[in-house]
N, C-alpha and C positions, 0 to 999 in steps of 0.2 A: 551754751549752744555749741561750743567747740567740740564737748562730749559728743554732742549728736552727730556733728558732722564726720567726725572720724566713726562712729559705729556705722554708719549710712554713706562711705565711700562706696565708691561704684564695684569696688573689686570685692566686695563684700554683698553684694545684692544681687542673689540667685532666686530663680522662681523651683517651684515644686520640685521639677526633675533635679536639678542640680547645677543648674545651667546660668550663668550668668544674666542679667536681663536687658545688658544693652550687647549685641552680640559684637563681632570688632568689624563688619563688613555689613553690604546690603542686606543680607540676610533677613536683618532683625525688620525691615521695615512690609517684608511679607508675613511675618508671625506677630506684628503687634497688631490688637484688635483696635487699638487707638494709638495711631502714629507719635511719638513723641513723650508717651505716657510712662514708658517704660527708660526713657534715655537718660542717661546721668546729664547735669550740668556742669561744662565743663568749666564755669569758671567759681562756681561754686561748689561743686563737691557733693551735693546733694540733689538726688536724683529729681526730676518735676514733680512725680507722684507726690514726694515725699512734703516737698514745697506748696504746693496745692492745697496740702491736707490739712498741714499745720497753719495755727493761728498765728494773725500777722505779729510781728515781733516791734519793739517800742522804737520811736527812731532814733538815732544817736541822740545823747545828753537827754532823753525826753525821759519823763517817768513812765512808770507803767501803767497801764491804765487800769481802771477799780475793776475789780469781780463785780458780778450781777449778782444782786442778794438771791439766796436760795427763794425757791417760789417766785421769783418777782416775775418768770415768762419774758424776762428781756430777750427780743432777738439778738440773738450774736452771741448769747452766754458759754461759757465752757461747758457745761452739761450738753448745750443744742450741738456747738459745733462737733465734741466727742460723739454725739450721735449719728450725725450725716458724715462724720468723718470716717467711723465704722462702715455707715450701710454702702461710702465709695468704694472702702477698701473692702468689703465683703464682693464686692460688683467688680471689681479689679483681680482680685484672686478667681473668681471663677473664669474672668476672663483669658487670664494665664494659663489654668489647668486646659482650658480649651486651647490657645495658641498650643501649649507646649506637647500635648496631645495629640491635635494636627500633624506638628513636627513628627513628632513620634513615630507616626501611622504613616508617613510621607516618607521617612528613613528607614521604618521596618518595610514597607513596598520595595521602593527602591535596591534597598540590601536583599531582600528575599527574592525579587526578581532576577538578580545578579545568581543570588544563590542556585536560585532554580535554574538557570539558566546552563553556568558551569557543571550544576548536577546532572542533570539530564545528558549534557555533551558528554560528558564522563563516562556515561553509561554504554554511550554507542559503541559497537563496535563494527568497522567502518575497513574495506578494504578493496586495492585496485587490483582489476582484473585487466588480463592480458587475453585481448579481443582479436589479435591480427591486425592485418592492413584492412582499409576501408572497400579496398575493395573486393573483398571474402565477404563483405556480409549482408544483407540487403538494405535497399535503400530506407532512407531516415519515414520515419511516422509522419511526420509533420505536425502539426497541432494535437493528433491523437497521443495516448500515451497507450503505450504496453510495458505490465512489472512483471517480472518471473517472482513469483511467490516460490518458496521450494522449503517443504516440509524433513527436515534432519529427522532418519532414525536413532541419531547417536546415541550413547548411555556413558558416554565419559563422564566421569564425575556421579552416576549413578548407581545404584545399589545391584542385587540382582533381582530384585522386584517384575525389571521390564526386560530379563532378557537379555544374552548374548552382552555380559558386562562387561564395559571398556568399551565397547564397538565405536569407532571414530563416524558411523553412520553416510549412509546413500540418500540417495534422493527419493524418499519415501512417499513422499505425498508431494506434487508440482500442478503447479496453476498457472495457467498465464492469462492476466487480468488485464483484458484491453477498457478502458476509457475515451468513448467518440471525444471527436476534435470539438463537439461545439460541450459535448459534459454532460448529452441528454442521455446516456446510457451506458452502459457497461456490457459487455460478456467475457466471461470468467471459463477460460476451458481446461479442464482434467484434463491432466497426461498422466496416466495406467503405469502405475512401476515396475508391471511386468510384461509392456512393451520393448519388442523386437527392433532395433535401431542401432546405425551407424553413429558413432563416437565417433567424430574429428580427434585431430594430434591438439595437443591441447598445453598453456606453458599456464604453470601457476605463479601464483603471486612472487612465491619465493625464487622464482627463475625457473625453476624444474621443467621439462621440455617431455612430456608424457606422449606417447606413441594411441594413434588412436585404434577403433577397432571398426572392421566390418559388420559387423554383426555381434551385439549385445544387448543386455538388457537397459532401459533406459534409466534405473537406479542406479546404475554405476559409472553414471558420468558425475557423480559427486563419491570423492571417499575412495574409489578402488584406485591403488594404486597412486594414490595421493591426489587426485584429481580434485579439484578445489568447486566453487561455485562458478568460476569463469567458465568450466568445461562445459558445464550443464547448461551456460547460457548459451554459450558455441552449437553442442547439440540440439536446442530448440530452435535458432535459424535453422540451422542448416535443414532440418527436418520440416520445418513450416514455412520458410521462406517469409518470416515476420521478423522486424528489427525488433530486440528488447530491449527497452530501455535504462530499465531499472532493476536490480535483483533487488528479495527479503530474503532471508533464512531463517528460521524457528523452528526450535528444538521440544522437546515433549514439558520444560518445565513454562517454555512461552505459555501453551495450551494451559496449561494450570494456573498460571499467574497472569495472564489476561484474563479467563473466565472468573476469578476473583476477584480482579479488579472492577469488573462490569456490574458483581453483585449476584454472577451466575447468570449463567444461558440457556433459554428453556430449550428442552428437545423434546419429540415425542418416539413413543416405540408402540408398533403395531400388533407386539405381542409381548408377552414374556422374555427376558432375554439371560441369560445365562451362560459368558462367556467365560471361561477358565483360562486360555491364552491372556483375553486382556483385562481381566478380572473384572469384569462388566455385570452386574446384577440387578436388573431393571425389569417391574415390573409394567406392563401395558399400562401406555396412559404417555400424561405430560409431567417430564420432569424438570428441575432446574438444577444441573448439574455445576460444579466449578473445582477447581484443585484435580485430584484423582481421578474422581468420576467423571468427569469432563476430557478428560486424559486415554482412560480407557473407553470410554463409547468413541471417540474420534477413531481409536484403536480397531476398534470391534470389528470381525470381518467372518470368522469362523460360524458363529451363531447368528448368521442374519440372510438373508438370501442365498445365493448356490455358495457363500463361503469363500469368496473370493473378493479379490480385488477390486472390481466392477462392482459388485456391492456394497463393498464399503465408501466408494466414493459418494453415493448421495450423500451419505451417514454426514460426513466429512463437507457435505456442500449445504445440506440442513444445519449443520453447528455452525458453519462460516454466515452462515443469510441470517440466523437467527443473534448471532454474535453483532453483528452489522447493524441489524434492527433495534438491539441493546444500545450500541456506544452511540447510536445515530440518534434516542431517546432523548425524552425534555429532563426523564431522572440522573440522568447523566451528565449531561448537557448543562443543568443550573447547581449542579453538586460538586463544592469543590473539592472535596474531600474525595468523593467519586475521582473526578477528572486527575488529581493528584497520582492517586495509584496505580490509574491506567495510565497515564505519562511515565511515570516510575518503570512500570512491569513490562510499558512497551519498549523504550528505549534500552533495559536492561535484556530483555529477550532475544530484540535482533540484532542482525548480521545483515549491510549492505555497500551496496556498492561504494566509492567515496563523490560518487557524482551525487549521492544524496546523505554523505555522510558526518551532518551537522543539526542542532534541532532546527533552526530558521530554513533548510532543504527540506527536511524531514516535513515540518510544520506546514512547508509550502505545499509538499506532495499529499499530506492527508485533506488540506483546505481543495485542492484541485479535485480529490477522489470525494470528497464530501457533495460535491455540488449535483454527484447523481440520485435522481431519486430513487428508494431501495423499488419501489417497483419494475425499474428499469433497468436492474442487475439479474442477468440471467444466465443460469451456470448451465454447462453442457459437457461431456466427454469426448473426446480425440472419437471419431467412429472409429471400430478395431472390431477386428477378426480372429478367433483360434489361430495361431502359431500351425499350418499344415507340418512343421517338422518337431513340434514337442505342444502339446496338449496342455499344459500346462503355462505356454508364455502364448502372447500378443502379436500381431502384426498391424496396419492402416488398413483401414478398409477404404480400397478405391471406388468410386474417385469422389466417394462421400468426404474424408479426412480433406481431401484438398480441396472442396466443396469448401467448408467452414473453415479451413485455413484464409483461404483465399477472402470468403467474409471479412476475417479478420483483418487481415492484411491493407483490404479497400473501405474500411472502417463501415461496412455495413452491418447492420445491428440486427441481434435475433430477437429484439422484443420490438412493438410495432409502437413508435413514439410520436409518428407525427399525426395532427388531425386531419380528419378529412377537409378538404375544400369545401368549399361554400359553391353551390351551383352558379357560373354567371349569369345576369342579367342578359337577357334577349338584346341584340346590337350591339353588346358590349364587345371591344377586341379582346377579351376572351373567350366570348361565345363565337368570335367570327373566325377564332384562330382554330388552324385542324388538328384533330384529335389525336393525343397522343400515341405512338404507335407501339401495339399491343408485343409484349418479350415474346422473344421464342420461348416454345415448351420445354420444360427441362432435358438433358437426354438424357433415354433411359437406364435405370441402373445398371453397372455390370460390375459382375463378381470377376474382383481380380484374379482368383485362383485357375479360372477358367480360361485367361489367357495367357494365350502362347508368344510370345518373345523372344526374335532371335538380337543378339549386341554385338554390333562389332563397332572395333575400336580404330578410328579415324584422328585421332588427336594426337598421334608421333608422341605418345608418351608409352609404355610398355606395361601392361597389369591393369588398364582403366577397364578392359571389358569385364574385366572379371568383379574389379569393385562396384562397376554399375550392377552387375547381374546379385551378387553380395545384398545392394542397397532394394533391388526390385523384390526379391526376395523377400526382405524385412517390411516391404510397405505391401505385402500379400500377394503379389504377382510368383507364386510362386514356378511355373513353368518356362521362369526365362531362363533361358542359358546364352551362352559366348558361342562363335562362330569365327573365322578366317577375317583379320586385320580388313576395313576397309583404306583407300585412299583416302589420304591427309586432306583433311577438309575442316574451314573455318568457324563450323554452325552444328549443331546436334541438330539430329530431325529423327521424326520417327515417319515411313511408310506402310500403306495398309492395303486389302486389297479389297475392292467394293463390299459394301455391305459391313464394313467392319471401321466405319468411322467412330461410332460410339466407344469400341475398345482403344482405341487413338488417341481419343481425346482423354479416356479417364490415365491414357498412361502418362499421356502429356502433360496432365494436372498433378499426380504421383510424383513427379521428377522436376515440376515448376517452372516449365516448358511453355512459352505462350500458344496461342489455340492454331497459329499459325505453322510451326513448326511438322505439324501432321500433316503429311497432303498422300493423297492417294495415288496408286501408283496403280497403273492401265494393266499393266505385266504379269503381275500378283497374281495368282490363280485364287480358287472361291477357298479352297485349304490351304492354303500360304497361311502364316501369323503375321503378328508385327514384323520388322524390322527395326532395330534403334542403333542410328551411326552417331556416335560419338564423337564433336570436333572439338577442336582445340579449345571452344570458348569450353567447357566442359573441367576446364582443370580450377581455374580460380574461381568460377561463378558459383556463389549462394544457389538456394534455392530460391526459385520467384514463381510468388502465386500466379495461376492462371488469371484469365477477365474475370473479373466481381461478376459471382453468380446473382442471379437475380432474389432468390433464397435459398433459404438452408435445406438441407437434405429432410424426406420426408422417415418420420417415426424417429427425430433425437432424440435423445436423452435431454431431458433442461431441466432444473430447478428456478424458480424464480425468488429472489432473495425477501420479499413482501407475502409468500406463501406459508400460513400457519399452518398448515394442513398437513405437513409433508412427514410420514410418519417411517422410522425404521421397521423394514418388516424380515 
């Protein structure tokens, strides 16, 4: 017996894995399937299993006691007990291969969570933007959220495939993705990258203190001249009078390696499409694009409507609603392997701010944008005008643009989410309370090119008339010019002269002016224009939306992100 006991020390009794079977801490009493079964005896040396199994041994001085004649069916015989001693220890092995397997699945979790976790953070790439003082910029969202999404032309790191190789890339494609405060909807608005718009002075990450412009294109507040992602968020306050939250950034191999990831994104094309710029070959119908082709239909603009810009953004808001409706899927949604590579492909693609530049941020801001139902995501475009001074760029269309800025801004929604009421009950105090009072009618449209603006500069600072006249310009006012310094005064106002309040108010919305600031003026003759005195608040104030219109401008643009329908033509 001393033999056995030295083979059957505890430091010698490993289950399946490799693994010793009594562990040295609590551990072991969550992985044994019978508490106790698995423990060495520590004053004997031999583990209980092993004790248990084996027949009783003779007592001191005692002889042994006789075998059971073969055949006789004595209970207790060594045949029987070798047999139930087997089927324990066949019931004890299996029971192990399960504990230790447990273990297993419990450490490989654990580790690969860890794993996945560092891998993914790894991936981010994650950077602070230099925003100004708080009070340059408008006031906080509150509950809602707004993300600047911003689409990179770049081709660093890419072939000449796409074009202008090496190009460090502009702000090619921009969205800004409002999210309502309570999460029952979304609107998503295009900004045109060949609108007309004031650049703020702008300081990038690296220090760099970049001089802004009067008058540019709205692509190159990202890339010219080093101007980073913070410029372009500076530019959209300032231009919408909307706090942003949050930036994204993706570049052309995002588009490829998210639509791969998804399994491919259907689009459809309303004809033939044949684009040589973005190497697009799409026959009419529904296709499922991803990698390349996915790449260049987002691309596509030459061969689809008048060829331009404004055309290519549905293109671009069809792949984004269609994309949404993909990752939003139960095929995605219960596929791990799926969800893996869109995890992977997403955090390797983007670029964002460091206020969301972690996966447990990240994680938190797609669970917050998940809670909208895709019916309730509806994309629309910046309203814009022909450029009156080059035919080929952009300007705001007043006082529509500040129409749905201003939406925005008051978190009113363009898709209709609430239900109707329920009629009161006869005597009930809702039946007895009076009837809500009906909005004023919208006011009528007016084409800003048609009005006339005179500026003068009231703010004791020297060159403001001329940068408001600059800014009025780029939001399609193009008729406004400068005039003789007013007196220093604390307030910008604009004055009108009868009959010409509707052109007051759209300028007042243009420049983010509340509704008050317009007041008309007795003096004015019927041919007078505007007037717009500049005061001092006029130096550090953001833009700020006018009062929450009651709705949006009539004849949008919208996509709605649950519409199959929507066909490249």
């Amino acid at each position: 017996m001393q033999q056995d006991r030295q083979e059957a020390s505890p430091a010698d009794q490993v289950d399946p894995f490799g693994a010793r079977v009594s562990p040295p801490d609590g551990w072991g009493d969550a992985f044994d399937p019978e508490p106790g079964h698995h423990r060495p005896d520590p004053a004997s040396g031999i583990p209980a299993q092993r004790r248990r199994t084996a027949a009783p041994g003779p007592a001191d001085g005692a002889a042994p006691a006789p075998e059971a004649a073969p055949g006789s069916g004595r209970p207790g015989g060594r045949a029987a007990h070798r047999r139930a001693a087997a089927k324990r220890n066949r019931r004890r092995r299996v029971l192990k291969w399960t504990a230790g397997a447990g273990a297993l699945v419990l450490m490989a979790g654990c580790g690969g969570a860890y794993y996945a976790y560092q891998h993914f953070n790894s991936n981010i790439t994650a950077v602070k933007v230099q925003l100004g003082s708080e009070a340059e910029r408008p006031k906080p969202a509150g509950d809602a959220l707004n993300i600047l999404v911003i689409g990179t032309d770049s081709r660093e790191g890419l072939g000449r495939q796409y074009g202008d190789e090496g190009s460090t890339g502009h702000a090619d494609t921009t969205l800004l993705f409002h999210v309502a405060k309570d999460r029952s909807n979304a609107t998503v608005v295009s900004i045109p990258r060949d609108l007309m718009v004031p650049i703020p002075d702008c300081e990038t990450t690296a220090g760099k203190k970049i001089p802004g412009s009067a008058r540019a294109m709205f692509n190159e507040s990202l890339g010219q001249e080093g101007r980073d992602p913070g410029c372009t968020w500076k530019t959209v306050e300032k231009m919408t009078g909307i706090r942003v939250d949050h930036f994204v950034m993706v570049n052309f191999e995002a588009v490829k390696t998210l639509s791969a990831a998804v399994g491919g994104v259907e689009v459809c094309a309303a004809k033939d499409i044949n684009d040589p710029d973005s190497h697009l070959k799409m026959t009419k119908g529904r296709h499922v694009v991803q990698g390349d082709e996915a790449l260049a239909f987002v691309r596509t603009r030459h061969a689809v409507g008048l060829g331009g810009d404004l055309t290519r953004i549905p293109l671009q808001q069809q792949f984004i609603s269609s994309m949404i409706r993909s990752i939003k899927s139960s095929d995605t949604l219960t596929n791990p392997a799926k969800l893996w590579k869109l995890a992977d492909a997403a955090t390797k693609a983007l670029t964002v701010d460091d206020g969301i530049g972690s996966v447990d941020k990240l994680k938190d801001l797609a669970l917050d944008v998940s809670k909208v139902d895709t019916r309730n995501i509806t994309f629309t475009t910046a309203p814009v005008l022909d450029d009156p001074k080059d035919e080929n760029r952009l300007v705001l269309k007043q006082p529509e643009a500040g129409q749905v800025f201003s939406l925005v801004a008051n978190d009113r929604s363009l898709t209709e989410t609430a239900a109707p009421a329920a009629p009161a009950a006869p005597g009930s105090p809702a039946a007895s309370a009076p009837a809500a009072t009906t909005p004023p009618p919208a006011a009528p449209a007016v084409d800003a090119k048609d009005v006339r603006v005179t500026v003068r500069n009231g703010s004791g600072t020297p060159g403001q008339a001329q940068q408001a006249v600059d800014k009025l310009q780029a939001k399609g006012f193009a008729r406004a010019a400068t005039a003789p310094n007013a007196p220093a005064t604390p307030t910008t106002s604009v004055s009108y002269p009868a009959g010409k309040a509707a052109e007051a108010a759209a300028l007042a919305a243009a420049l983010g002016l509340p509704a008050d600031a317009a007041k008309e003026d007795p003096k004015a003759g019927a041919r007078d224009g505007l007037v717009l005195v500049l005061g001092k608040d006029v130096l550090a104030a953001p833009a700020t939306p006018a009062a929450a219109p009651t709705e949006a401008p009539k004849d949008l643009q919208r996509v709605q992100a649950d519409d199959t329908d929507v066909c490249a033509k």
